[in-house]
N, C-alpha and C positions, 0 to 999 in steps of 0.2 A: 646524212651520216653524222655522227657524233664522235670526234674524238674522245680517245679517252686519253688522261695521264696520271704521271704519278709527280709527285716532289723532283726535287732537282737531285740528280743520284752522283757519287763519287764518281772522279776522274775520268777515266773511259766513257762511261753508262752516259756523260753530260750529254745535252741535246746539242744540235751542231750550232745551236747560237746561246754565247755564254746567257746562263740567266734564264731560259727558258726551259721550261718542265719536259721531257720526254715523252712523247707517242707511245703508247701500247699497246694501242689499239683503237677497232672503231665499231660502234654498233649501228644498224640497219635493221628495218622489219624485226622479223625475230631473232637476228643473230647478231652475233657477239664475233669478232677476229680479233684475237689473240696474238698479238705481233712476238710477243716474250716469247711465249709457249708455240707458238708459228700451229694453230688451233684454230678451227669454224665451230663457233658452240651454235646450237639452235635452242634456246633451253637450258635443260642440263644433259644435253647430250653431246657429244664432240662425232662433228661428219669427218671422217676423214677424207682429205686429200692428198694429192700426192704433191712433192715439193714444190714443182715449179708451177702446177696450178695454184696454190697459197700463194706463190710470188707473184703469179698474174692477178690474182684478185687483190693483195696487198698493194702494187702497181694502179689499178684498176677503182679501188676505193681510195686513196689518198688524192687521186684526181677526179673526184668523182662530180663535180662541176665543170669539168672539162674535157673535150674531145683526146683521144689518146689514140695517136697514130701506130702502124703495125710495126713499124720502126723503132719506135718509142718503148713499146714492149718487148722486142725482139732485142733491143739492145740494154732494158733493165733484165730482162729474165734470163737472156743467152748472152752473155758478153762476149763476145772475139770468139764465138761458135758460130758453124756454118750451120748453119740451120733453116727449112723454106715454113714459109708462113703456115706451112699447115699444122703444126704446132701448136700454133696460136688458135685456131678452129678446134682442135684437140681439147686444149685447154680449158677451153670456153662451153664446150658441151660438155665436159669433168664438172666445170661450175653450176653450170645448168641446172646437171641431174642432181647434185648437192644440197641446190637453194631448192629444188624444186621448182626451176622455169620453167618454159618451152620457148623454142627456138619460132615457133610460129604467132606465138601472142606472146611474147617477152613482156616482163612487168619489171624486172629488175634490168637487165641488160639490153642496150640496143645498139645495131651496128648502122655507123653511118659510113657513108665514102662523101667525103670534101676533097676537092680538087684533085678527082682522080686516085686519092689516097685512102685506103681502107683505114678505117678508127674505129673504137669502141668506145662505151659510154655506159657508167655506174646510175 
């Protein structure tokens, strides 16, 4: 995954540590996440998704050296909403058909369970 940024932007736009450029995004294989525009390009095509899958894969690629517990995204995507994990399975096969996965030979996404706890992994 390759971030992308831009210059250091006025007031608000700053990145959360003075001095450092802002996130915009990241590219992967052939796509492009568009954090500004909250966009999956492939190309020059734009896939749509629906909200909270962009926030699961924005979730999902920013750690994407790292295992991400169901918790973890359940409380970046759904904050202080009651919500059961299957949302997160929802999501995940939204992304799938998007990228083009499969859930049976994954090449982009893989689910792990560490200590009893469901993760996901960019």
């Amino acid at each position: 995954m390759e971030p992308q940024s831009r210059g250091l932007a006025p007031g608000a736009e700053q990145g959360p540590t003075p001095g450092q450029p802002v996130v915009t995004g990241w590219t992967f294989d052939a796509f492009r996440l568009d954090v500004c525009d909250e966009r999956l390009w492939c190309g020059h095509e734009v896939l749509p998704l629906p909200p909270k899958t962009f926030a699961v894969l924005c979730c999902l690629v920013a750690q994407a050296e790292q295992l991400v517990t169901k918790e973890a995204l359940l409380e970046a995507v759904w904050p202080e909403t009651a919500v059961s994990e299957a949302v997160i399975q929802v999501a995940v096969r939204e992304l799938r058909r998007a990228l083009g996965d499969q859930a049976r030979t994954p090449s982009l996404s893989r689910p792990y369970i560490a200590g009893g706890t469901g993760s996901s992994r960019l």
